[in-house]
C-alpha positions in Angstrom: 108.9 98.4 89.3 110.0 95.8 92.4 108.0 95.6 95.2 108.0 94.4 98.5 105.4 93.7 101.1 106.9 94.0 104.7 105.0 92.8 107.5 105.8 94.0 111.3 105.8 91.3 114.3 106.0 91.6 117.6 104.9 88.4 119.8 102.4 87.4 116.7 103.0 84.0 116.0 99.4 83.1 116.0 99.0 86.1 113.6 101.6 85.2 111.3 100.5 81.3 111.6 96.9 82.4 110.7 97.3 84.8 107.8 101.0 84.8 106.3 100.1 82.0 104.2 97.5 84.3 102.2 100.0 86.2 101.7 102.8 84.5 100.2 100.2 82.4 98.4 99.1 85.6 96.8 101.7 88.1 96.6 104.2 86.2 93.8 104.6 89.5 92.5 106.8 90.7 95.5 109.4 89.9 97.4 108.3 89.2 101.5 109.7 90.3 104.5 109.2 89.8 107.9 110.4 92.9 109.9 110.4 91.6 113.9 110.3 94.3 116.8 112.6 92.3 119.3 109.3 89.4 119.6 110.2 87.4 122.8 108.1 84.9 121.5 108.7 82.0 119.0 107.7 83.9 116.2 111.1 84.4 113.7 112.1 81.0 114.1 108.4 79.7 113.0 108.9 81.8 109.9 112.5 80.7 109.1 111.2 76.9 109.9 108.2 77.6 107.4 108.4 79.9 104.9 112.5 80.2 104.0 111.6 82.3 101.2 110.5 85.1 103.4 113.7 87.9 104.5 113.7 88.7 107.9 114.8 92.0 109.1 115.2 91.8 113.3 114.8 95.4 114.6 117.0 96.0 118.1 114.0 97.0 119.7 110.0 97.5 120.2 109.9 101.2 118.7 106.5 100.6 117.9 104.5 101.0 114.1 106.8 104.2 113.5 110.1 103.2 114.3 109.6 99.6 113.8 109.0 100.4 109.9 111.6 103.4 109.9 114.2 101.2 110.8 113.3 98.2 108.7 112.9 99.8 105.6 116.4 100.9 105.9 117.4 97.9 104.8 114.7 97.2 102.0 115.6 98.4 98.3 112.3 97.6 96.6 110.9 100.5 94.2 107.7 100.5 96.5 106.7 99.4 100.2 103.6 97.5 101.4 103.6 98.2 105.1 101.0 95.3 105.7 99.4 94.2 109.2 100.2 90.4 110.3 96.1 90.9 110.9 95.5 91.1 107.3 94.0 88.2 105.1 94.7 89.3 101.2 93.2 88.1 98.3 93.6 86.7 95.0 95.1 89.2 92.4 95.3 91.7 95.1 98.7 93.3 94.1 98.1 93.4 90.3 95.6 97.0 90.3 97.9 98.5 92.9 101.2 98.0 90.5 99.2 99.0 87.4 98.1 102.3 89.4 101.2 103.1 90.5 103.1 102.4 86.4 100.2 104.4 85.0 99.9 107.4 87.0 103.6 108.6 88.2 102.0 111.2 90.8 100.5 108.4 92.8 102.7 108.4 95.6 100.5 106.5 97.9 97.9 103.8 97.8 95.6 101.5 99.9 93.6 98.8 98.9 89.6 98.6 99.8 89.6 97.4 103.6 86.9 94.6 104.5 86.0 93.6 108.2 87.5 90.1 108.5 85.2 89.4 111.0 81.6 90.8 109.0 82.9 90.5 105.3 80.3 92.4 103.8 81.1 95.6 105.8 84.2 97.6 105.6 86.8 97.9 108.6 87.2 100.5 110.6 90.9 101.3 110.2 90.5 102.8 106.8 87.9 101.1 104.7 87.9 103.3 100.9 90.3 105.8 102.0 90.2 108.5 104.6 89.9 112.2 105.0 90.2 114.7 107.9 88.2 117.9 109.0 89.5 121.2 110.3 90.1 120.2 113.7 92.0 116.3 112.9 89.1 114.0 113.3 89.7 111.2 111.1 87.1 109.9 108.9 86.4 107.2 106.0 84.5 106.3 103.1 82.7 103.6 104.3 83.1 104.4 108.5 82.6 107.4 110.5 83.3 107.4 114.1 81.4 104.2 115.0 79.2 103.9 112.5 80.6 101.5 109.7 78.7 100.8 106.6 77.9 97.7 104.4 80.5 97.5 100.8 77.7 97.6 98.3 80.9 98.8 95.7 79.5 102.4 96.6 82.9 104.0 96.6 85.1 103.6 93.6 88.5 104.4 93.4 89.6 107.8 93.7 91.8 110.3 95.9 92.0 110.5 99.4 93.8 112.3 102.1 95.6 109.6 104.1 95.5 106.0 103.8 95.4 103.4 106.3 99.0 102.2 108.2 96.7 98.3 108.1 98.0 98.5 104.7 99.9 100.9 103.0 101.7 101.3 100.0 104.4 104.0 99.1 107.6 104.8 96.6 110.7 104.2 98.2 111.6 107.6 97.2 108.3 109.2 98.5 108.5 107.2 101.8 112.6 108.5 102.1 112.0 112.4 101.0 109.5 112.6 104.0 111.9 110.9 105.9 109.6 108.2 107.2 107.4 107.6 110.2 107.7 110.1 113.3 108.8 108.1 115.9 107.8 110.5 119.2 104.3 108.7 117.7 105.3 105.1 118.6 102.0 103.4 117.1 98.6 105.5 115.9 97.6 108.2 114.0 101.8 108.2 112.2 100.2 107.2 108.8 97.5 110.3 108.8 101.0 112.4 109.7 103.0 110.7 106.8 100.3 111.1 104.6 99.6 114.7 105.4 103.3 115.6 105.2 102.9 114.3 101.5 99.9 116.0 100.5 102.0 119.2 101.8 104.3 118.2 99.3 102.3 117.8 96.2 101.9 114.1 96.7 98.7 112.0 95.6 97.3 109.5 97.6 94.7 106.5 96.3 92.3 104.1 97.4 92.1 101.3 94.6 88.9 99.6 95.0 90.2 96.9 93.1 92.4 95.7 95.2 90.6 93.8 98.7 92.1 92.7 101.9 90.5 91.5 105.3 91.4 92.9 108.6 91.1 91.8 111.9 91.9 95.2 113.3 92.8 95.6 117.1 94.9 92.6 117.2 97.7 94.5 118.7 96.2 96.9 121.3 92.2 97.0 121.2 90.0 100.3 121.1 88.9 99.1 124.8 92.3 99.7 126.0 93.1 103.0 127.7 96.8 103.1 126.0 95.1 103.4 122.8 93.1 106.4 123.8 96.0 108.0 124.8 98.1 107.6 121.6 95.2 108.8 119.2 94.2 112.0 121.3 98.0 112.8 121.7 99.3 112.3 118.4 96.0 113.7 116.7 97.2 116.9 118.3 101.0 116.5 117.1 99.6 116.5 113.8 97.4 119.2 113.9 100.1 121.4 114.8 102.9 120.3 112.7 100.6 120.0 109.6 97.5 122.3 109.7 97.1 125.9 107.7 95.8 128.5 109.4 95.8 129.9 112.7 96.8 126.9 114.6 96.4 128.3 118.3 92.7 128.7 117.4 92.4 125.7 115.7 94.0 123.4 119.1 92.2 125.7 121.6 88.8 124.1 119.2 89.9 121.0 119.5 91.1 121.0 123.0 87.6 121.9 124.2 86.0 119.1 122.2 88.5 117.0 124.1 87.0 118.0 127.1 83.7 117.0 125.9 85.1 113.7 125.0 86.7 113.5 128.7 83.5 114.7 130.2 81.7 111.2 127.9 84.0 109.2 129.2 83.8 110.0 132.8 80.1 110.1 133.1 80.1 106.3 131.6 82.3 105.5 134.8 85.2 104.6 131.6 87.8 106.3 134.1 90.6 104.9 132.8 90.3 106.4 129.4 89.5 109.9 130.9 93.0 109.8 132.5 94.4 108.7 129.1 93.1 112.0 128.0 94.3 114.0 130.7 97.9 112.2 129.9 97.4 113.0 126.5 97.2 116.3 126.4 99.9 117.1 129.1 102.3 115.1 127.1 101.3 117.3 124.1 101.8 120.3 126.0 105.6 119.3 126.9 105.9 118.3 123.6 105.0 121.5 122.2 108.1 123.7 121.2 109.3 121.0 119.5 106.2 120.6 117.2 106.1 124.2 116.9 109.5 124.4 116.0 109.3 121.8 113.5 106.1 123.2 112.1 108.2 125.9 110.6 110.2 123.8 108.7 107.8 121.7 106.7 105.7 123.1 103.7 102.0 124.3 104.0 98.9 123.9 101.9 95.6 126.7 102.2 93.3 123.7 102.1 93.5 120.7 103.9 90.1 119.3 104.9 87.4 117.6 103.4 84.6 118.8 105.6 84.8 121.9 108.3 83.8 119.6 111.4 83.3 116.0 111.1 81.9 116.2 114.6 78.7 118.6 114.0 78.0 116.9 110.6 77.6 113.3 112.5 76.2 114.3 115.8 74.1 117.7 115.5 73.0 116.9 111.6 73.1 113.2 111.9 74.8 112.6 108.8 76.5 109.1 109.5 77.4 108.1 106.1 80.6 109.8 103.9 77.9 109.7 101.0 75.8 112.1 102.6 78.1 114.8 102.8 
């Protein structure tokens, strides 16, 4: 099995000055690759300077996570991706449990390693921690963080299966990654791994969190939680992927979701964050435009009865005040 580890740039020189060097240093069992979306900074010709054993794949444009990767990997004939954040800090051996996963269970489709807080390394990070799940109406969840509250990595979660695992570092067959036919790019950046992984699971697919195998992220490097942009892309997508993916009767299920929504709005306007209530409000009309088409398309992929791991993530935290995964 070949693999490669293919990090995405765009205007992150400091990024790839600060942590690349973990990575080659650690990561002798693949092969490296830069993939740049169209930087207009100095960042290519500080990794062709530096590091001339890493392959750089220049994109034409900024399409974002989705199309960024889509059209990178294009030109990448590895057996199995890493689709790695230039945020990420990786450790010793770190590679070594994912390959031995992968070789000794041939229905693993998709892995991610246990996910640190660079900044507090005794907690997990937000973006994906031990693995994620989902509840009836999309809210994402972890092992290790839900919504805001993010626990302590006392080796409480071992490895096991999970629905989705985190885009800050994911790994996926070549052939996996091409029968789903990649990222959707109407995405642009948030939310397109929970999609990809979803679409698998439709499938038949297994996806993994192996314990085993640490990294540190920085998380929010590229666009921060505080910025509105980022509220827009993670209520609009969520809702993409509700409809093309969900069982059951999906009207009922966005009309559900669309009134939490509201509620969320209604937070977010009352804490004078006014910004981020518009981003909702844009949200959802562009999800309403984009409709037919996700309707449409819904038709055409496979279905599963089952897809959640808890009815509503959102009464089990805030009306039971259950904050931990464990406790569910």
């Amino acid at each position: 099995m070949t693999l490669a580890v293919v990090i995405l740039n765009w205007n992150g020189k400091a990024l790839l000055e600060q942590f690349l060097p973990s990575v080659i240093n650690n990561s002798k069992e693949a092969t490296i690759y830069v993939a740049d979306n169209a930087s207009t900074d100095q960042s290519i010709a500080y990794v062709s300077s530096n590091f001339p054993e890493v392959k750089i794949i220049q994109n034409k444009i900024n399409g974002g996570y989705a199309k960024g990767y889509n059209d990178a990997l294009k030109q990448v004939n590895e057996d199995v991706f890493c689709l790695l954040n230039s945020d990420v800090e990786v450790t010793k051996g770190w590679l070594q449990p994912i390959i031995k996963t992968f070789d000794n269970s041939p229905d693993t489709a998709i892995i991610q390693p246990k996910i640190i807080d660079y900044k507090q390394k005794t907690h997990f990070e937000y973006a994906g921690a031990a693995g994620g799940f989902i509840d009836q109406l999309g809210f994402p969840y972890c092992r290790g963080r839900v919504f805001n509250t993010v626990e302590a990595d006392q080796n409480q979660y071992q490895t096991s299966t999970i629905f989705w695992a985190s885009g800050a570092c994911l790994f996926i067959r070549k052939s996996v990654f091409e029968s789903l036919q990649g990222f959707d790019e109407h995405y642009f950046a948030h939310f397109e791994e929970i999609d990809l992984c979803w679409r698998a699971f439709n499938m038949g697919y297994k996806s993994s969190c192996v314990t085993q195998s640490i990294v540190y992220h920085v998380g929010g490097a590229t666009l921060h939680a505080s910025n509105p942009k980022k509220t827009y892309l993670n209520f609009r997508n969520s809702l993409f992927t509700l409809t093309k993916n969900a069982s059951g009767p999906i009207f009922i299920i966005i009309f559900c979701r669309l009134i939490l929504d509201g509620i969320a709005g209604i937070r977010f306007l009352v804490t004078f964050k006014f910004a981020h209530f518009l981003a909702i409000l844009k949200a959802h009309f562009s999800f309403y435009h984009a409709l037919p088409h996700y309707l449409n398309l819904r038709k055409t992929l496979p279905q599963k009865k089952k897809y959640y791991h808890s009815s509503s993530i959102v009464w089990t935290y805030f009306i039971r005040g259950k904050k931990h995964f464990s406790q569910f």
